[in-house]
N, C-alpha and C positions, 0 to 999 in steps of 0.2 A: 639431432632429430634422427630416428630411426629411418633407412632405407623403406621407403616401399616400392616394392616390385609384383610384378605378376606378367602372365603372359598379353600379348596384345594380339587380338586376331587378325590387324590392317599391318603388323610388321615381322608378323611370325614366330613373332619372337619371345621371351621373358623380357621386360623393358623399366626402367623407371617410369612412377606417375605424380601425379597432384592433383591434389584436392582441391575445388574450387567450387564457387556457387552458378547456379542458372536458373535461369527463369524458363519454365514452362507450364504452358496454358492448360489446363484440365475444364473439360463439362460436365458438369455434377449436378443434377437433376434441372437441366436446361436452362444452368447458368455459367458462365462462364468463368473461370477461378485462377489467377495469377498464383504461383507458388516459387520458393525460390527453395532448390532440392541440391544436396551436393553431388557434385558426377566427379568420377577418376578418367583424367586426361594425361595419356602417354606423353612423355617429355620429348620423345622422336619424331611420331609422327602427328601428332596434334588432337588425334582422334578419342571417341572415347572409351573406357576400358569398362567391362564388367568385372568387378573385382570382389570377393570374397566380404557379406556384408553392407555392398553398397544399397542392396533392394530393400532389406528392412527399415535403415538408415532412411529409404526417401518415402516407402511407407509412414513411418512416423512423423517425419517433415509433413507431408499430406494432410497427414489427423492434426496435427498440432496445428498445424498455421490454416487449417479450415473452421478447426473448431472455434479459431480466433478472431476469424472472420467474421462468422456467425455469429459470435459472445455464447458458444455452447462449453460447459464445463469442462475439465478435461477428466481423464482418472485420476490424476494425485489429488486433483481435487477434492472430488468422491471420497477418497484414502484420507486425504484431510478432514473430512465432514465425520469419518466416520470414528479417528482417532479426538477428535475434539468432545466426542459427546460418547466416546466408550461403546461402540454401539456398533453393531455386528450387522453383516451385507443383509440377510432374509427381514431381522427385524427394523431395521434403514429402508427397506421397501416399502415396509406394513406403514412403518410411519408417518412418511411422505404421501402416500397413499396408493403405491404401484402397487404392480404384482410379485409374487412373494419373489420372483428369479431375475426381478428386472435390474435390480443394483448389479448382480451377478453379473449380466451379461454387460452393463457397461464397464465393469472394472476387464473384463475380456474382451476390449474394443471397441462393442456396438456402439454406434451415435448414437445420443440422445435425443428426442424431438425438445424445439425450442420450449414448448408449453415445460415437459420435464424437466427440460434442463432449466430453467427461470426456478421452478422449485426447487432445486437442488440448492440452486445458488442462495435466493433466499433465507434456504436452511443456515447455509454454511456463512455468511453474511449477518443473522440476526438469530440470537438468540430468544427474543420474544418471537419470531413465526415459528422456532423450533420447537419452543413449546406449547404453542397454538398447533403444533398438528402433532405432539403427546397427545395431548389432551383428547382431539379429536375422532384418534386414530389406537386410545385406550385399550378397549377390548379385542386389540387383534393381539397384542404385545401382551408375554409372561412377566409376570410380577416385577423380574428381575432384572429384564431388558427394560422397562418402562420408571422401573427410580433409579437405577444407574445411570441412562441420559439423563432423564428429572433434574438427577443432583446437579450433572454436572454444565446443563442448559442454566440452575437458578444460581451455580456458580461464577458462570461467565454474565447472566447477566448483572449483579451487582459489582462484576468487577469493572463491565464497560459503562460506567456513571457520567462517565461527559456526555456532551448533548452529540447529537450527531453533525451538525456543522462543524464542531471542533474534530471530529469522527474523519469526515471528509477531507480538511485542512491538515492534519496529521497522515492522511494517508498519501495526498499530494505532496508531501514535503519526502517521506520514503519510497515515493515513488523517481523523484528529481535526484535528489541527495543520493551519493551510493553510501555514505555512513552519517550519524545521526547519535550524536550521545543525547543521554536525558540531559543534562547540564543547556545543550546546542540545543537541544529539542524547544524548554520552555522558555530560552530566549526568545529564539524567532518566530513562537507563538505569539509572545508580547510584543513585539517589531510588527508582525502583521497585524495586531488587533489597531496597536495604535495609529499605524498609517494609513491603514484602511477607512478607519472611525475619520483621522484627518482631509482626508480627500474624497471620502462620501458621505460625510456626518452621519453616518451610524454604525453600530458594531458591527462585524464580519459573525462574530457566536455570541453567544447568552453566558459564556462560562466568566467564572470571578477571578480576577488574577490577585493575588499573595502577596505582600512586601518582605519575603522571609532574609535571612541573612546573607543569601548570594543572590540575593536579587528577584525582579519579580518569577514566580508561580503557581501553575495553576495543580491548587494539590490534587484534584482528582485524575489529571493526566500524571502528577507524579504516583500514587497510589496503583495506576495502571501500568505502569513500568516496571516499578518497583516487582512487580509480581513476577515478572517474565525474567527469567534465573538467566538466562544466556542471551546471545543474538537474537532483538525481537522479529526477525525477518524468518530464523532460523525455529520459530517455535510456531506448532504448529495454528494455533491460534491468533498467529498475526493474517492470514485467513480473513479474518472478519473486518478486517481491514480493507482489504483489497476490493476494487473494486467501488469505495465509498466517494472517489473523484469527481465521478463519471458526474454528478449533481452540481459542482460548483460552476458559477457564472462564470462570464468571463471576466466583469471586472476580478471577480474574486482574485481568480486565476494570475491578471495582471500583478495586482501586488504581491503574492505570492511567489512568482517571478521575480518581483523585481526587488524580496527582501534576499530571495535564494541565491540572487545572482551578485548582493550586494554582500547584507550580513553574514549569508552562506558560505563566502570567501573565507571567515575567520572560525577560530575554535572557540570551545564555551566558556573559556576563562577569559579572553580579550572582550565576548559578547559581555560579559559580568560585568566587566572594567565600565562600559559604555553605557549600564544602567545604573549603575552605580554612580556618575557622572549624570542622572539624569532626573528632573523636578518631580516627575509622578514616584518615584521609589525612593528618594531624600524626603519630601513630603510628607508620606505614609509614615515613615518609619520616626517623623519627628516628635521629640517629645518626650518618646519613650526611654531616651538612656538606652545603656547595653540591653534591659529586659523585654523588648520588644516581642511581641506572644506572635505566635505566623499566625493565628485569624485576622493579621491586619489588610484592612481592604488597601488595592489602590482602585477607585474609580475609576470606571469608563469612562465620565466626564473628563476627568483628571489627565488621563491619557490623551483623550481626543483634541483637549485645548495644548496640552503642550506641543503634540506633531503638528496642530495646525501653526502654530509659532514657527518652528521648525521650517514648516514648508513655504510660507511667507520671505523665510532667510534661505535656504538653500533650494527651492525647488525639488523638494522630494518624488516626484511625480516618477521624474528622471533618475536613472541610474549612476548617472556625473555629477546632478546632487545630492544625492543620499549618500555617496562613498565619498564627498566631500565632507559633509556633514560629518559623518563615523571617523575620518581623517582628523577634523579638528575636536572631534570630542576627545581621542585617547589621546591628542598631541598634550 
């Protein structure tokens, strides 16, 4: 690690430092706001150093962990809304319904008021309110600013085709998980659908899950993947993602939990082995010989009665029996 040094005004001197976090209180329109901001503390005498850097550094700590506070947009946000729908700061005002310089000055800093800032988010979150305020907000927008988002608002939305429970549920799992292949993805979608359905008898989403050849999925969350060329975290339309949690219950949330902390342990080829091992996806697929066509359903019934079996025998509910359970499936 590179030296850092600068002068310290309590030892006179040029000194070594470190960087570390602190909490201080700020009042911000007479409330009172915890922040944790990094300060440079002299290695000598303990105190703290103003050092080349550090002020903008706790400026933007400020903005950031305020605006988070508050659930107000940040700028990359913005950056994002704006890159997702091809669409320029003046004409991103008109659309929304601000003033022609109001994008401007937030991508320069200014806060957003909450009312704004819910629209922004909205926008950048749904692409049917995005083009519900095209539409509305038509005749301010040249030709060319108004079907270039167009397009690419009725592009996103027939690519996000799953319901939005499964919306919500996909984004809770990339919010837990630091990485998430498609293969890992549609397992432990089917893992939750079924334990969920087993321990509250009804489905957690409306989506139809696949008996395909590595096992159950759900082709329009595969279809939605497929699309995103690189890291879905890393494109800018994972975006519309974010954000979609905030809706689930808490059971939801439990199972969710307790498949992430279970099945979540393993990679999507060991999850394959254990549907593969399992009545609703041998089931589905009987009958058919090698030619089995991927339009084959497995029911939701079909699911729901085998994890309620399941959880009859090992107690799924708990974390001790569902990784028993996983235990003696792939033994």
């Amino acid at each position: 690690m590179a030296e850092r040094k600068d002068f310290c005004i309590e030892c006179r001197k040029e000194t070594e430092y470190i960087l570390q976090k602190k909490a201080v209180v700020r009042n911000i329109r007479n409330k009172d706001y915890t922040f944790e901001i990094t300060v440079a503390i002299c290695t000598i005498c303990g105190e703290e150093m103003s050092v080349p850097g550090i002020i903008d550094k706790n400026i933007q700590e400020f903005d950031e962990q305020y605006r988070k506070t508050e659930g107000l947009v940040s700028v990359d946000d913005i950056e994002k809304l704006m890159k997702i729908y091809r669409i320029g700061k003046t004409p991103l005002s008109l659309t929304l319904g601000f003033g022609e310089v109001t994008i401007t000055r937030y991508l320069d800093g200014q806060i957003p008021s909450k009312e704004y800032s819910d629209v922004i988010k909205s926008a950048l979150t749904s692409p049917v309110y995005m083009k519900q305020k095209l539409y509305e907000n038509r005749e301010k927008l040249t030709d060319a600013a108004y079907n270039k988002a167009l397009e690419a608002a009725n592009s996103l939305e027939s690519l996000f085709s799953v319901s939005e429970k499964m919306l919500r549920v996909i984004s809770y799992l990339f919010d837990k998980l630091e990485e998430v292949t498609p293969l890992m993805l549609q397992k432990l979608l089917y893992f939750i659908q079924g334990i969920y359905s087993a321990l509250y008898g009804k489905a957690i989403f409306i989506d139809e899950c696949r008996a395909w050849l590595h096992g159950p999925v759900y082709p329009e969350v595969y279809d939605l993947f497929k699309d995103f060329k690189y890291n879905p975290i890393d494109d800018a339309r994972f975006a519309l993602f974010e954000g979609n949690d905030d809706a689930l219950t808490d059971d939801e949330k439990r199972v969710i939990d307790l498949v992430i902390n279970t099945y979540g342990i393993y990679g999507g080829k060991t999850l394959e082995k254990v549907t593969h091992k399992e009545l609703p996806w041998i089931e589905s697929r009987k009958g058919y010989g090698d030619g089995v066509p991927s339009s084959v359903l497995i029911p939701k019934e079909r699911m729901m009665k085998y994890y309620a079996e399941v959880n009859k025998r090992y107690g799924i509910s708990t974390e001790e029996g569902l990784l028993t359970y996983i235990h003696d499936t792939l033994a």
